[in-house]
N, C-alpha and C positions, 0 to 999 in steps of 0.2 A: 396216721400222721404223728409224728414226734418233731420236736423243737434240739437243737442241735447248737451250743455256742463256739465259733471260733475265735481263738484267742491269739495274741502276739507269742509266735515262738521262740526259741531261743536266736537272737540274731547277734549272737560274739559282741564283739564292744559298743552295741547301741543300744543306750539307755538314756530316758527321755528325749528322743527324739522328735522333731514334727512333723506330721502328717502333711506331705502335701497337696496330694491328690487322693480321690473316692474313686474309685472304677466301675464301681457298681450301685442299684437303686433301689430299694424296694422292691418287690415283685419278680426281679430278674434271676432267671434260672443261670447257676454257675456250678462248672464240674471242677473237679480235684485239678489242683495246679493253676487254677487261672486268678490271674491278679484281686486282688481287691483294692489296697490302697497303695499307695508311694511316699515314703520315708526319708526324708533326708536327713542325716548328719556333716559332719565339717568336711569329710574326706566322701562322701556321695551317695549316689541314692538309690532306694533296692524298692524293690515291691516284694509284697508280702502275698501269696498265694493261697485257694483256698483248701483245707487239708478234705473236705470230703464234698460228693455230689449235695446239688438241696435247690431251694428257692428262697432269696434271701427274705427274712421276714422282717426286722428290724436291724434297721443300723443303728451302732453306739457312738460311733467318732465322728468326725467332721474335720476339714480342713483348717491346720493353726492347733488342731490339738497335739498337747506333747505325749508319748505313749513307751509306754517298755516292756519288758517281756511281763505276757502274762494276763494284760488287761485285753475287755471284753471289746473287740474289731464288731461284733454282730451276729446275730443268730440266723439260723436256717430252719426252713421244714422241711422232712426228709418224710417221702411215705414208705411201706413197708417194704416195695419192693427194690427200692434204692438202697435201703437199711441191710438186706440180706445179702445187694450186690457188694455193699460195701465189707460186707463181713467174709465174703469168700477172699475178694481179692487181698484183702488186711492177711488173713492165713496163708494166701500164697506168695506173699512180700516178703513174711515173717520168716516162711520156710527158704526160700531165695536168700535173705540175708545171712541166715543162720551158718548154711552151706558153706559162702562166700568166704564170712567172718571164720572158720574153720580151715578153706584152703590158704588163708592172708596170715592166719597165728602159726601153718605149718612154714611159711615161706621165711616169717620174721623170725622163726628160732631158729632157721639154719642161718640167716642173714646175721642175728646181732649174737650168736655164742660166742664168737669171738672179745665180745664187750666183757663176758662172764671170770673173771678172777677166779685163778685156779690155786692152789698149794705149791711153795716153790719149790718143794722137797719131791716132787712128782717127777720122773724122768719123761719128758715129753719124746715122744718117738717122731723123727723126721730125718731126709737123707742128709750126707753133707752136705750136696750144693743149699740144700736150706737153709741147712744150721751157720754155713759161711753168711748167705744172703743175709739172715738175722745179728748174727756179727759186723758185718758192715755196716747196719742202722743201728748199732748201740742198745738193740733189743734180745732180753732174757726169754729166749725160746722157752724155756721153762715156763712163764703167765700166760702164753700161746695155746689157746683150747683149739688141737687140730676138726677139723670139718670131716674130716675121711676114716674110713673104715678104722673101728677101735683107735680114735683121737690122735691119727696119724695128722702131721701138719706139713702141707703142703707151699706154695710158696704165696697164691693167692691169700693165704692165713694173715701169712705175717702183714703182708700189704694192709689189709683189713683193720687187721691191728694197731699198726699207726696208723692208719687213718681215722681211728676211733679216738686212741692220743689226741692227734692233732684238734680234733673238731670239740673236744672236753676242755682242752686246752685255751682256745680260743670261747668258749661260752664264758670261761673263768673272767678273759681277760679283758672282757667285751668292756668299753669305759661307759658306765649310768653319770648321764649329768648330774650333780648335784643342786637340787632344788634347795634356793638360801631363804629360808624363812626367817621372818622379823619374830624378834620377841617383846612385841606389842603388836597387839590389836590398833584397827587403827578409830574403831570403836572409844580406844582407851584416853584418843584425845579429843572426843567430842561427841559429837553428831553427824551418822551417816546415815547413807541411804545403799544396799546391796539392790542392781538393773542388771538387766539380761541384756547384755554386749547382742548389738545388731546382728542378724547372721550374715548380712554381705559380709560385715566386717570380722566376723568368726570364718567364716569360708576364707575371703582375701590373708589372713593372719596366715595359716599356715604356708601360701606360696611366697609372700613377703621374708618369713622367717627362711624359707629355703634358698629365695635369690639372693640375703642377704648374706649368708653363711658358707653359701656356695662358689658364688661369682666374686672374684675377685673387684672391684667398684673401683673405678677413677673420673672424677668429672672433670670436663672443660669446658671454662668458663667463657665467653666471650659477647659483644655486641652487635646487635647486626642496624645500619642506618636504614631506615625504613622510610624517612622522610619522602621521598615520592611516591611509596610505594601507599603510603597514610592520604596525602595528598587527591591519589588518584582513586580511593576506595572511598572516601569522603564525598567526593563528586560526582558520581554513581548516581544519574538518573533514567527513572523509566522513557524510554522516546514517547512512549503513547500518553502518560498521565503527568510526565513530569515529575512523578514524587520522588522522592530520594529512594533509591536502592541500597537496603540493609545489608549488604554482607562481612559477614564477622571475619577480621586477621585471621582467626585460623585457619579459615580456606585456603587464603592465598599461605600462610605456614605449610599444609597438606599438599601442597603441590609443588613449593619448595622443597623440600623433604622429599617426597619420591623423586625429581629430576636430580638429586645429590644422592640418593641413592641406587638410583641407575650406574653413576657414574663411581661408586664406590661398592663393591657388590657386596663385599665381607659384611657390610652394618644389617644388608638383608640376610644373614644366613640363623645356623641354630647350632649349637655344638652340644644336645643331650645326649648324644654318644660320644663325650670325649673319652670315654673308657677305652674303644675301640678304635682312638685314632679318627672318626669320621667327624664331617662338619658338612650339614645342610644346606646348600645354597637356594635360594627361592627364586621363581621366574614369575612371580608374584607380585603386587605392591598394595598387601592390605593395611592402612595406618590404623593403629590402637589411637583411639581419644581418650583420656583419663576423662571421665562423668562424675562430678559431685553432687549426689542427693543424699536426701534425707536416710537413705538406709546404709548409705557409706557409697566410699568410691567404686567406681566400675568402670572398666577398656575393651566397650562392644568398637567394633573396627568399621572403618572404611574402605570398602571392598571397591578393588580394583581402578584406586584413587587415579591411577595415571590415564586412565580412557572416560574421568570426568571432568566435565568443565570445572572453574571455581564456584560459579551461580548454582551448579547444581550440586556441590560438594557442602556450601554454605546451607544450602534447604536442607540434605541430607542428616549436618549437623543436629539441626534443630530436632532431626523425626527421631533418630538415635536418642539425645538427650530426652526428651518427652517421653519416650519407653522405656528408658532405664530409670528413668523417676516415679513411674506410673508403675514398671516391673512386669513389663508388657513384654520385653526382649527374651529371644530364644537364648537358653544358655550358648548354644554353638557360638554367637556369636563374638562371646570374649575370646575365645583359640583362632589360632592359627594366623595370627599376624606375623606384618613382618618389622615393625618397629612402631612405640609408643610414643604421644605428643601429652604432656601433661604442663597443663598453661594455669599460671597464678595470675595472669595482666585482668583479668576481671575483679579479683581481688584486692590487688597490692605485693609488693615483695618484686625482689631484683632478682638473684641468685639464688640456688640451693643445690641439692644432692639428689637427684632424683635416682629411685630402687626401679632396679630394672626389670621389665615384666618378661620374667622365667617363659618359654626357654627362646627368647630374643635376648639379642647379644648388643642392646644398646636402646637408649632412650633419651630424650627430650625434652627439657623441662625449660618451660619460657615464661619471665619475668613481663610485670606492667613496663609498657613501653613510657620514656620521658623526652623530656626536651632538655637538649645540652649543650653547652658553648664546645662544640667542637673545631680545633684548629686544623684549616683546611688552605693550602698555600700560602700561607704566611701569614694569615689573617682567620680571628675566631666567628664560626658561625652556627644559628643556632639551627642542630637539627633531631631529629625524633629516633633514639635508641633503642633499639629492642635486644633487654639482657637475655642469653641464649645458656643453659648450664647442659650440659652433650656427659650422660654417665654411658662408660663404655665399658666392653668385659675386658680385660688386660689378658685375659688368654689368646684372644684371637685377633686384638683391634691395640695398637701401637702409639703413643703419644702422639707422633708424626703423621701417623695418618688419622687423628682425631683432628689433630688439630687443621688439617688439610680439608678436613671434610664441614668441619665451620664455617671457613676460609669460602670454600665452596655454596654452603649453606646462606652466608652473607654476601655474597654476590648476586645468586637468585632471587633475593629478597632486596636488593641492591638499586638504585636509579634505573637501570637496566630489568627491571624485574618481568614489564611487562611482555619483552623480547624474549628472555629467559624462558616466562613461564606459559606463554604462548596464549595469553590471553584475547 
């Protein structure tokens, strides 16, 4: 029996990363290739395999630890006769590689000669219709290293050849953001403290930077009167016990929102292939809930909100929220909505600008509701406003029909609401 360590191997741009899962325990026999632990970084998460057969003997890591190439994952025992299997198959990899790497060097010297700069003083040999073809691209047949028998250049060549141009050309002209650095520490005005940024909010950071830079962003602003709708969610008792029944405005918001998005289809669709002209329409209606915890914001969804009551849309609330603060929730469940509600009325605040959660083409951001002297036939009265801020992608969704779909949005929320939303 020998002892065997496996180590973090080269994994490209992840370094110090944390471990988030063990796959394996003590005692547990594991062959070549099979998982041991699970790693995540900002952009996702890889498992790390094990390079030979054995029986794990000791683990070194644990979940929460950070790790980079190199550091000790855990040892193995290997007895002799696993030792000798490993050492055949190691010799017939090596030989299989070697082979490979030989027919792959002969294929790229034919493929990139043409990259190779020749003397221009060299008479390159090719027919006319070539030497035309190359004259019509503004290209000196002469730096053209033909492909064919004794450095004849054919027409495939020259093609090659700009194409080589072009693609050198474009590495050149690729624009690097310019990262603006202060010249002061900010050490040099006090006293700080350097903390490790949450990784919800390391994860979220890079999609916020993409919806920001990518979607064109317009909000609209508006109020919606909710005064009966406050009313009749206030006086919500059980028949059997009498007590008052708690259900949170967002409910009834969540099913606002999907009967206006029924009626508006474009706010439910997706346009990440706007390259290709295509725009996703969804027969779906999952609502995103923005969640504030302690480890930063999250938008696990409300699946299939239009085939739920409010009462049961309200419980559902609470179970979501309780697992994304506990950290209990499947990752799945932040994908694959079809538009986001992110509500400040627990808070405070009227208005804002809410970033729209990539690749949904519109979002929701709703203010504490107030009480307002609003003038209503001639005469002011007071009723209960709720600020509505609708950020839409200007690619695919219109002033006009923003602001139609508010318009829409406050009427289902409206005196009428409970007609509306079929409560």
């Amino acid at each position: 029996m020998s002892d065997k360590e496996i180590k973090v191997p080269n994994i490209g741009e992840f370094k110090d990363v944390e471990v988030i899962e063990v796959l394996v325990s003590n005692g547990q026999s594991v062959s070549k290739n099979d998982p041991l632990i699970t790693i995540e970084s900002d952009k996702s998460s890889v498992e790390i395999p094990a390079s030979f057969d054995g029986k794990v003997k000791s683990i070194k890591i644990k979940v929460g630890d950070r790790i980079s190439e190199g550091d000790l994952i855990l040892t193995v025992e290997q007895s002799r006769e696993e030792e000798k299997s490993i050492e055949q198959k190691t010799i017939k990899e090596a030989e299989s590689i070697t082979n490979q790497n030989q027919e792959e060097k002969i294929k790229k010297d034919i493929q990139t000669q043409n990259l190779i700069k020749k003397d221009n003083s060299e008479a390159s040999s090719a027919s006319p219709k070539v030497r035309k073809f190359a004259r019509e691209l503004g290209i000196n047949i002469n730096e053209i290293v033909g492909s064919e028998r004794q450095g004849r250049i054919v027409e495939d060549d020259v093609k090659n050849f700009v194409s080589s141009k072009i693609n050198k050309t474009s590495d050149k002209t690729e624009a690097q953001p310019k990262k603006i650095v202060s010249e002061f520490s900010h050490s040099d005005f006090g006293e700080i403290e350097v903390k490790d940024m949450p990784r919800v909010k390391k994860l979220a950071s890079t999609y916020l930077v993409n919806s920001w830079t990518t979607i064109p962003h317009v909000t609209n602003h508006d109020e919606a009167d909710i005064t009966e709708m406050e009313d009749f969610r206030t006086s919500l008792t059980d028949m059997y016990t009498g007590e008052r029944k708690k259900i949170t405005p967002l409910a009834f918001i969540v099913k606002a929102l999907v009967a206006s998005l029924k009626k508006f289809p474009s706010f439910n669709s997706s346009i990440d292939d706007i390259e290709n002209g295509k725009i996703t329409m969804k027969n779906y209606f999952h609502v995103g809930i923005a969640v504030d915890t302690p480890h930063g914001l999250m938008v696990p969804k409300i699946r299939n909100a239009d085939n739920k009551s409010i009462l049961y849309i309200s419980n559902e609330l609470k179970t979501i929220s309780d697992e994304c603060r506990n950290l209990k929730i499947d990752k799945k469940e932040f994908f694959g909505g079809s538009m986001t509600i992110t509500s400040l009325g627990g808070i405070g605040g009227s208005f804002f600008t809410p970033i729209i959660n990539y690749p949904e083409v519109a979002i929701l951001g709703v203010g504490k509701a107030q009480k307002k002297q609003i003038f209503i036939n001639g005469k002011f009265e007071t009723r209960t406003m709720l600020p509505l801020s609708l950020s839409y992608d200007h690619r695919i969704i219109d002033g006009a029909e923003a602001a139609r779909f508010n318009n829409d949005l406050k009427e289902n929320l409206g005196k009428n609401f409970a007609y509306k939303l079929a409560v």
